[in-house]
Z-matrix of the N, CA and C atoms (Angstrom, degrees):
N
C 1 1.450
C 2 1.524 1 111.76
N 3 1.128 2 114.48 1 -28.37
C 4 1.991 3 139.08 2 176.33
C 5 1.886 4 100.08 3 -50.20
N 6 1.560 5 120.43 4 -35.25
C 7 0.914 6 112.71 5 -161.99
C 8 1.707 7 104.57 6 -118.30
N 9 1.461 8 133.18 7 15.76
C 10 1.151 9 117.36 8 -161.05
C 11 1.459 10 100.36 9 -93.60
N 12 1.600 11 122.39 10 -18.12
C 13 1.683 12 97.08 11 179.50
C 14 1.703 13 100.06 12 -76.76
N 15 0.699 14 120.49 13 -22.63
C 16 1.892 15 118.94 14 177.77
C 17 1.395 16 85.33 15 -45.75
N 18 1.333 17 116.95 16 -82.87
C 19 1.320 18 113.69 17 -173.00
C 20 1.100 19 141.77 18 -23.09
N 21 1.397 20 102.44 19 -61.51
C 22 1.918 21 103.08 20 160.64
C 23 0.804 22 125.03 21 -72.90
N 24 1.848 23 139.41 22 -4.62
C 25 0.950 24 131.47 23 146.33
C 26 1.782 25 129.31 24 -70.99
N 27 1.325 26 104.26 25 -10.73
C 28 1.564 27 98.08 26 -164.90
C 29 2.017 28 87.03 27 -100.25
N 30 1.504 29 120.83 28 -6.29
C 31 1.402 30 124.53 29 177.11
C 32 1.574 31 98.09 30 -77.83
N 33 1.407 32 118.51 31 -34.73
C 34 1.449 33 102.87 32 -163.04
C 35 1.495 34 96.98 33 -89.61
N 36 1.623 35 137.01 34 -35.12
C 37 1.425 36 137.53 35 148.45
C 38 1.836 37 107.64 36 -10.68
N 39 1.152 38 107.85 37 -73.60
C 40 1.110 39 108.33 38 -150.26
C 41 1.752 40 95.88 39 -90.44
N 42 1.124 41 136.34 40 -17.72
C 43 2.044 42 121.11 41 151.32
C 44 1.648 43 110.00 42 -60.31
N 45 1.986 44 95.85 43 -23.67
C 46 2.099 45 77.99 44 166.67
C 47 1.153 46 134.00 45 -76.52
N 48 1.321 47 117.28 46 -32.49
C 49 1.390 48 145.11 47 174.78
C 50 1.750 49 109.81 48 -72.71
N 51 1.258 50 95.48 49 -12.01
C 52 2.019 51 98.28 50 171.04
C 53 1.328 52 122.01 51 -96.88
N 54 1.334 53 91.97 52 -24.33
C 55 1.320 54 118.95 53 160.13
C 56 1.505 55 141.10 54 -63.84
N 57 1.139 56 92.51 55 -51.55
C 58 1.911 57 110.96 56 177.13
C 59 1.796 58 81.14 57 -78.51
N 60 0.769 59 95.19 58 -53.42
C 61 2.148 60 80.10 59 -169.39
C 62 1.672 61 132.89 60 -38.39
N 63 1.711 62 96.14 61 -41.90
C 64 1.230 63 151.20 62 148.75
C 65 1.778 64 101.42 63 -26.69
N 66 1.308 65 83.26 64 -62.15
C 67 2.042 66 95.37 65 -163.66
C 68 1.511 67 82.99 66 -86.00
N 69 1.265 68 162.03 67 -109.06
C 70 0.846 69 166.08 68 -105.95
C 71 1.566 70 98.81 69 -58.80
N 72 1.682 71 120.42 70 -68.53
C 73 1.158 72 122.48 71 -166.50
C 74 2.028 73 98.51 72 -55.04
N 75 1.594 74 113.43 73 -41.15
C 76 1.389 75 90.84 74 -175.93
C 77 1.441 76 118.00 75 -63.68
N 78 1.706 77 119.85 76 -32.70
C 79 1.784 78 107.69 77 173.38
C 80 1.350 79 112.72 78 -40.85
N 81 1.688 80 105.92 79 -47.28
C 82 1.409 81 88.78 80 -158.71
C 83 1.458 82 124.36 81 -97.39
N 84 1.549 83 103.11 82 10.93
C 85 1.742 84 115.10 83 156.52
C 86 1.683 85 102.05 84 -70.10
N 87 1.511 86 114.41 85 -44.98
C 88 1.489 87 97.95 86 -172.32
C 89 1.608 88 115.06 87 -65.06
N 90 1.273 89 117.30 88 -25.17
C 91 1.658 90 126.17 89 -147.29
C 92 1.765 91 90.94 90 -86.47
N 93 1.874 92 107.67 91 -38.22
C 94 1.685 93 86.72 92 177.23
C 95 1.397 94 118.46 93 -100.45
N 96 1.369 95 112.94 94 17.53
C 97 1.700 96 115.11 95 -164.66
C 98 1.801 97 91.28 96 -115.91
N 99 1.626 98 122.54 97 -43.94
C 100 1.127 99 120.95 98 171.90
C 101 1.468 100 121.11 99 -11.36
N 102 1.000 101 118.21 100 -76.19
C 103 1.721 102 115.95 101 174.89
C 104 1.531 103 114.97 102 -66.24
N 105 1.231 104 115.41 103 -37.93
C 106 1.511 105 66.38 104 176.06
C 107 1.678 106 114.27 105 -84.64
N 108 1.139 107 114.75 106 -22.55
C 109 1.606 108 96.88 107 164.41
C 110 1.293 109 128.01 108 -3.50
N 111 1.696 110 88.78 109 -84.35
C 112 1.486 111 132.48 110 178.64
C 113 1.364 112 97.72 111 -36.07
N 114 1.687 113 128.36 112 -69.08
C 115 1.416 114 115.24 113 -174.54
C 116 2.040 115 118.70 114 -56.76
N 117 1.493 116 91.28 115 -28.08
C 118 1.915 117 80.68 116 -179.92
C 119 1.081 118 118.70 117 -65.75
N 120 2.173 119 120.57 118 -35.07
C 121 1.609 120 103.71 119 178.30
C 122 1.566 121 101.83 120 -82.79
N 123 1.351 122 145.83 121 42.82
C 124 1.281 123 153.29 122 -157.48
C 125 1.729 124 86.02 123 -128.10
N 126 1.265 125 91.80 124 -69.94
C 127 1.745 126 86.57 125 -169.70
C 128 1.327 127 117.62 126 -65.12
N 129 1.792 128 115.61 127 -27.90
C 130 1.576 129 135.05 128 -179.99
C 131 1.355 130 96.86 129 -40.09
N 132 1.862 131 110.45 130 -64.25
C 133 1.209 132 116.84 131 -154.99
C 134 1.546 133 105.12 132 -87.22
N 135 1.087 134 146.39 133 -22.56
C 136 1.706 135 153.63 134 164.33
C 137 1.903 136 91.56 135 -57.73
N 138 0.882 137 120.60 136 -16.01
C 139 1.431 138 115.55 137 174.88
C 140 1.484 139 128.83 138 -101.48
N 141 1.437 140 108.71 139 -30.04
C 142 1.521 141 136.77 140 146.53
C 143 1.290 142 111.25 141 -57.90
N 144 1.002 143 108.25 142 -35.99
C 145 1.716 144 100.20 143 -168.14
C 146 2.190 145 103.89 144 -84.51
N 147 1.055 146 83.18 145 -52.98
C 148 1.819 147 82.66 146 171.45
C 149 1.714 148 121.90 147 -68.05
């Protein structure tokens, strides 16, 4: 019983750390996928537009 707030504290540690991991991998899906995104609604709309 001596050790259970450790516990729930080292549970909420580690949903932060799943978290930031979480966030990190999504920046850096946006940072190398960003362009070309960017170029598909580019051509979407150059095609809309004519």
């Amino acid at each position: 019983m001596l050790f259970a707030k450790k516990e729930k504290g080292q549970g909420l540690v580690e949903y932060a750390l799943i978290l930031v991991l979480v966030a990190i991998v999504v920046i850096a899906a946006l940072t190398i996928l960003g362009p070309i995104i960017g170029n598909v609604f580019t051509k979407i709309n150059t095609g809309l537009a004519n």
